[in-house]
N, C-alpha and C positions, 0 to 999 in steps of 0.2 A: 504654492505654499511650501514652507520647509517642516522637519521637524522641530517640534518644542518638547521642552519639559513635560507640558501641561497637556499636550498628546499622549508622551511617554506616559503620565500620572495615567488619563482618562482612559486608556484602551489598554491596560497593563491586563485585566482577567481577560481571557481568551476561551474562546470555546470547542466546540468538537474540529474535528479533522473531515469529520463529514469523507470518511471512505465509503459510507452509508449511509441514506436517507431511508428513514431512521437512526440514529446512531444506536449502535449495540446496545444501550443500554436500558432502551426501549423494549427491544425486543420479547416475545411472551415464551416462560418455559411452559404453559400449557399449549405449546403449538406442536400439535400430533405428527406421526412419523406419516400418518395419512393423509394431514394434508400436504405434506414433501412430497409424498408419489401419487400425490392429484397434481398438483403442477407441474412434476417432472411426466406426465404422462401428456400435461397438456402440452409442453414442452417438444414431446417426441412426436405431435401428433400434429401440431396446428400448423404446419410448414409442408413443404411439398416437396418430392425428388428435386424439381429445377433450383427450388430456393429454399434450402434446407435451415433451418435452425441452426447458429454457431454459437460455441462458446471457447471459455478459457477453461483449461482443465489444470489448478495447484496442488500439489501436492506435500502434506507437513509430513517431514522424517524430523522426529523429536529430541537427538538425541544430539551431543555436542563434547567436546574434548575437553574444555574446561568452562568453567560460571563465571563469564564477565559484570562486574560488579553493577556495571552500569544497565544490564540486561531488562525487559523485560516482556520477552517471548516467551512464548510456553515450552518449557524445556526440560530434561533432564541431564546431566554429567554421567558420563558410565563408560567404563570401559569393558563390560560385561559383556561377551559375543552372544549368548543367550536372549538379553533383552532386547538389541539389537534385530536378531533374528525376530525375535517377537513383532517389534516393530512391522518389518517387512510382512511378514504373514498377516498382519492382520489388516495392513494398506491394501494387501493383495485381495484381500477377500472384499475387503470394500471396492476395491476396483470392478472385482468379480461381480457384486451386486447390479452396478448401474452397467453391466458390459450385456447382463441377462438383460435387466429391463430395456435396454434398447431396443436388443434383439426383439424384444416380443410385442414392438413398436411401429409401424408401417415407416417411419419415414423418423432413422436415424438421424439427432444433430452430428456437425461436423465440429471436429475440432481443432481450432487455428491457432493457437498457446498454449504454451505447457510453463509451468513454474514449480521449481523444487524449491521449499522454502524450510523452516523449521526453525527452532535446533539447526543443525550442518547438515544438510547432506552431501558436502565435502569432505565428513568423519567418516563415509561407508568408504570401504575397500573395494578393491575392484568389483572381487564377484560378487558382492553384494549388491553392489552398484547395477553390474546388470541383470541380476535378477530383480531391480525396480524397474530397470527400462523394459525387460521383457514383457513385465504385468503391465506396464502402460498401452505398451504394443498392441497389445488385448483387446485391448478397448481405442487405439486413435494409431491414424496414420501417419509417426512421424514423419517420415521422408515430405509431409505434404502440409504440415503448419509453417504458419510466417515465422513465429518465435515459439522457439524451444528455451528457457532463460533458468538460470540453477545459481543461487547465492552459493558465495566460497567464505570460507576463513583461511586466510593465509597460512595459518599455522598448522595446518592440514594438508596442505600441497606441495607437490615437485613441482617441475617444468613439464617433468612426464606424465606427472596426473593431468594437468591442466589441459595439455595435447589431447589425453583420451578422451578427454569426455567431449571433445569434437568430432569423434570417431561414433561417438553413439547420439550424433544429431544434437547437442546441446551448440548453441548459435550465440546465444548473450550470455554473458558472467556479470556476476554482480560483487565485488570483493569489499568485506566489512573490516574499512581501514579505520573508521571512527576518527584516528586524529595520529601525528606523526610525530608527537615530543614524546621523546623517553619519559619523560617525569611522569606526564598526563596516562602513557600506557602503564607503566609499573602501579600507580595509584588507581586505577581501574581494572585489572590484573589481565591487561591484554599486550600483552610485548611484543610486539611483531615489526623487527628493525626495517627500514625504508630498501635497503639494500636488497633482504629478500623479496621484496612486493617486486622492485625491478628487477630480480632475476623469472620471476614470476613472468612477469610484462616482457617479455622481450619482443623483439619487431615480427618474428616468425610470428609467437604466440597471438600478436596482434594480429595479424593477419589473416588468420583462422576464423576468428571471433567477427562478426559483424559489429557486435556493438558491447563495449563494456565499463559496468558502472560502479562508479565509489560510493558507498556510506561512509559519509561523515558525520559527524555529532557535533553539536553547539555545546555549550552551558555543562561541561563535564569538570570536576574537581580539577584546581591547577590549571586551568585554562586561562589565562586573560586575551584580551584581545592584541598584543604584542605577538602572545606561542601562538594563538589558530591564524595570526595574518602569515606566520610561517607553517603554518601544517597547508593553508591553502597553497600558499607560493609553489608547494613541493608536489599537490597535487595538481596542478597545472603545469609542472614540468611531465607530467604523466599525461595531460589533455585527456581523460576518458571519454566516454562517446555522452557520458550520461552522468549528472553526479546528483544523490539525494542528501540535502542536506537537512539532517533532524536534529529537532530540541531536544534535550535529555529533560526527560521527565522524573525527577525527585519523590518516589514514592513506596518510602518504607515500610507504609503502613499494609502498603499491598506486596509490595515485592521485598521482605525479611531481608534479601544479600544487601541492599543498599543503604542498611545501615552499618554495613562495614568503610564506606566514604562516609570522608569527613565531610557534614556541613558548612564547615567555617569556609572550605577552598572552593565552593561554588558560587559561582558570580549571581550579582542581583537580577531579576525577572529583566529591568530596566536595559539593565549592561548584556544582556544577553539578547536583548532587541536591536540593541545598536551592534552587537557583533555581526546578527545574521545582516542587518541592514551594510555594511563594510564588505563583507563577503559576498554580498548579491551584486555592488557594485564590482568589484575585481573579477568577479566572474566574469558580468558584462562587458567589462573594457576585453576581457580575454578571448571574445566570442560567442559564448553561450547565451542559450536561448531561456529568459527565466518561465519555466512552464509550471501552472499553477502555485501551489502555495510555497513548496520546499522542492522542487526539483527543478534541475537545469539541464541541457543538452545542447549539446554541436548543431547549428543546421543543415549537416548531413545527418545527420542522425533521424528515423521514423518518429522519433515521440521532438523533436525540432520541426521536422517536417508538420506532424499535426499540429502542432500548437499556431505555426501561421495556418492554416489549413481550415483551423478552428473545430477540430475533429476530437480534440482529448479528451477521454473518460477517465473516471475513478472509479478504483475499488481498495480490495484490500490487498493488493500486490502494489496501490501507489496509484502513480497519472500515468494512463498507458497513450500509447494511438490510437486509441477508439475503436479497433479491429469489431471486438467483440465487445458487446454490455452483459452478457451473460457467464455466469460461474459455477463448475462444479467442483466441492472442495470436499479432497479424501484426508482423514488422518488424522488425533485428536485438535479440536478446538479450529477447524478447516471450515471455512465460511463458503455459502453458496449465493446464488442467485439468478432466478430465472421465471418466468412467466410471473411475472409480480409477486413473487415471494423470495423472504432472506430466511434462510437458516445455520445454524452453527451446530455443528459435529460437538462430545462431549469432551469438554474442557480438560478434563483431571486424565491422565493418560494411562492409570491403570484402569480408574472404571470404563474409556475408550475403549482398552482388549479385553474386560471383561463381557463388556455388552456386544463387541461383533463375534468372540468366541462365543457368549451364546446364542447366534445368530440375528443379533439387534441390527439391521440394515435395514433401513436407514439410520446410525445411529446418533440419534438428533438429540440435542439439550436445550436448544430455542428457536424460536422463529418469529418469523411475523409476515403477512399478508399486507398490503399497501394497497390504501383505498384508491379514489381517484384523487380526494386533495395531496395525499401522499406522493401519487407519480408526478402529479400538475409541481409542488413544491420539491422535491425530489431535482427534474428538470432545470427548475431557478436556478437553485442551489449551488448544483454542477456547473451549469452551463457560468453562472457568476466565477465560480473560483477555478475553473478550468482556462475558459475566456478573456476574464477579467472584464465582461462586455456581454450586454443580453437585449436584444432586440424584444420589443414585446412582442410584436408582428408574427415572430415563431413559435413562440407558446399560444399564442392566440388560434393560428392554426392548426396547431398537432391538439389542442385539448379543447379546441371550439369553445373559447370563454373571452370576457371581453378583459384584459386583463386590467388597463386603469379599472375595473369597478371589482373584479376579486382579490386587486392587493391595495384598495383603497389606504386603509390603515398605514399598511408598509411605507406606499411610496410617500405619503405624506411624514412619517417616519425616516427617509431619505433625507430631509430638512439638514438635520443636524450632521450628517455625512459630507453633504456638499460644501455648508460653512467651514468645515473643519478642512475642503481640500482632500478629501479621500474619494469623494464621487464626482461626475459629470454626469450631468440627464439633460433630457429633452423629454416631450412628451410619446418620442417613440422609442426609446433608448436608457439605458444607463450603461456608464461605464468605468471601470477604476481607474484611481489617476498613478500616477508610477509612486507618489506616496502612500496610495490609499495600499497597495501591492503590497505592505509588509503588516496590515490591517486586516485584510479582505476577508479573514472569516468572522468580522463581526459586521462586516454587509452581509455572509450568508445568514447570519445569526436571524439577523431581521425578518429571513422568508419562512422560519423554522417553526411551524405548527406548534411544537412538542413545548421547546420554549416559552411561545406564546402563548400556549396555554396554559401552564407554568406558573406564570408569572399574571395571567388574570387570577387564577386560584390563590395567590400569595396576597393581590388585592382585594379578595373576597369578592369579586365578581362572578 
């Protein structure tokens, strides 16, 4: 089946991104600092010397060189060396927290990914710079993770920065190009000419790097699909190893800067379905691999490699290679996850140094605990918009349940997916069809407890 209209009409609302089962918004601010260091205890304990507990260990530095309009990370603009410094000392002590509780743990997790995320932390200078890798040091053995991965803003970099930070174990760069027309950068207030990214990129530089990925942005003011069929063109003269490509999401009521863009220059919900639809194709004719919902990769590339493999997970760093499913995240508004439980570090980033200066470690603003229908649904979820393909047969097995009779509802539910050309099933199987792939978070929508129950209570059941 192709696209219509009446598709475009019927599947225009969309729903979570599902970095999370539960999505964020679920989550309980009554979830205690105690139950964080009950599971991170179970964490350090239920594993053995030979087959120790792994995770990804992220890290947020807050802070950024100027407020792109289009943002909405948790962040602040400062050129303050003071707050800066703050920053670091108070990452560092949270580092220092989980570095003791390990310690005082029989059987340390290992950790096999590192992500610096934020804010830039391509804004710290040098010695700043390694006085974070030092406090990392502390707690995990670079020399011995797979990925070491650190977002850049170009407008922050040399050639010479870029080289160093290969010198202190960083392996993947991630460069937030968002789009390459002057008009689209000055009206979002991020300028950063194509010339310097390829002075950036050089073949040395490439060389260094195992793998390196672009953010791009859809649906940004002054965009149409004429400028991004050329911002793509330019980003495949680049071929990166990995490229994410996001929706800009329109929301002034929560993020105040974006009502500095105009509404009038942002394309319709519609127009912006058939751009990313345009761009998924040109990637593909170009070689990349489309791996779950918004991102692509080279089949050289590890997160190429997983997607046939069928090995990708999500979090909230994106669709990784499935290395690790566990998280611990340092530094305001830093998500975790680990022995059945999520939690989130506190949001506002001075009451964050306020609470680890007065020794609040763990310092936690939400969580939530995940029952069994949580992990059973959780699994779906994933393994649907990672795969695009879920055998019942392995849920059946990892969660000992009959699965036609615990998603009775859903899969008869399924009905209206398969008419439309967005699903394939049998009775051991479903699977997206290359149109359903620009849908597929309203097949996870389907297995979504929270939803679903949602939406009995709206019908007073």
């Amino acid at each position: 089946m192709s696209l219509t209209q009446a598709l475009l009409e019927k599947y225009q609302a969309i729903g979570p991104y599902y970095s999370s089962y539960p999505p964020l918004g679920e989550w309980k601010e009554e979830f205690s600092p105690g139950a964080f260091e009950d599971a991170l205890s179970r964490f350090c304990s239920e594993a053995s010397p030979d087959e120790p507990n792994t995770y990804a260990l992220y890290v947020h530095y807050p802070y950024c060189v100027k407020l792109c309009h289009f943002c909405i990370c948790n962040l602040r603009v400062t050129g303050d060396k003071a707050l800066k410094l703050r920053a670091l000392k108070n990452i560092s002590d949270e580092i220092g927290y989980f570095r003791r509780f390990m310690d005082s743990h029989p059987h340390r997790p290992v950790c096999r990914e590192i992500h610096l995320g934020g804010g830039t932390p391509s804004y710290m200078d040098n010695e700043d710079f390694d006085r974070l890798i030092a406090d990392i040091e502390s707690l995990v053995d670079i020399s011995s993770v797979d990925e070491f991965a650190m977002e850049i803003d170009p407008r922050t970099v040399t050639p010479e920065s870029i080289g160093y930070y290969a010198t202190k174990g960083i392996n993947r760069i991630s460069f937030g190009i968002q789009d390459f027309n002057p008009r689209v950068q000055e009206a979002v207030n991020r300028v950063q000419p194509i010339e310097h990214v390829r002075a950036l990129l050089s073949p040395k530089i490439r060389s260094i790097y195992k793998s390196v990925n672009f953010d791009i942005l859809y649906g940004l003011p002054l965009q149409t699909r004429d400028t991004f069929r050329e911002t793509i063109d330019r980003v495949k003269e680049f071929m990166p190893d990995r490229i994410t490509l996001i929706r800009y999401a329109h929301v002034p009521n929560i993020k105040k800067h974006m009502k500095l863009l105009n509404e009038d220059d942002i394309i319709s919900e519609k127009e912006k379905i058939l751009m990313f639809m345009e761009t998924t194709k040109s990637l593909l004719n170009a070689g990349y691999e489309h791996v779950g919902i918004d991102n692509f990769a080279l089949p050289t590339d590890s997160l190429g490699k997983a997607f046939r493999n069928k090995t990708v997970w999500r979090n909230f760093s994106g669709f990784t290679p499935g290395r690790v499913k566990n998280m611990i995240g340092v530094g305001p508004s830093a998500t975790s996850i680990f022995s059945g439980v999520y939690s989130q570090n506190i949001y506002d980033i001075s009451e964050y140094y306020l609470a680890v200066e007065r020794g609040q470690c763990p310092p936690i603003e939400r969580g939530y605990a995940l029952n069994r229908d949580d992990l059973i649904r959780r699994e779906v979820i994933l393994r649907i918009a990672c795969d695009n393909f879920l055998k019942y047969e392995s849920i059946e097995q990892t969660f000992e349940i009959d699965f036609q009779a615990y998603f009775k509802d859903e899969i008869q539910s399924l009905d209206e997916f398969v008419r439309d050309g967005l699903v394939e099933r049998t009775d051991e199987m479903l699977s997206i069809t290359p149109l359903g792939r620009f849908f597929v978070r309203h097949v996870c929508k389907l297995f979504d407890g929270f939803l679903k129950r949602k939406e009995y209570r709206i019908h007073g059941t």
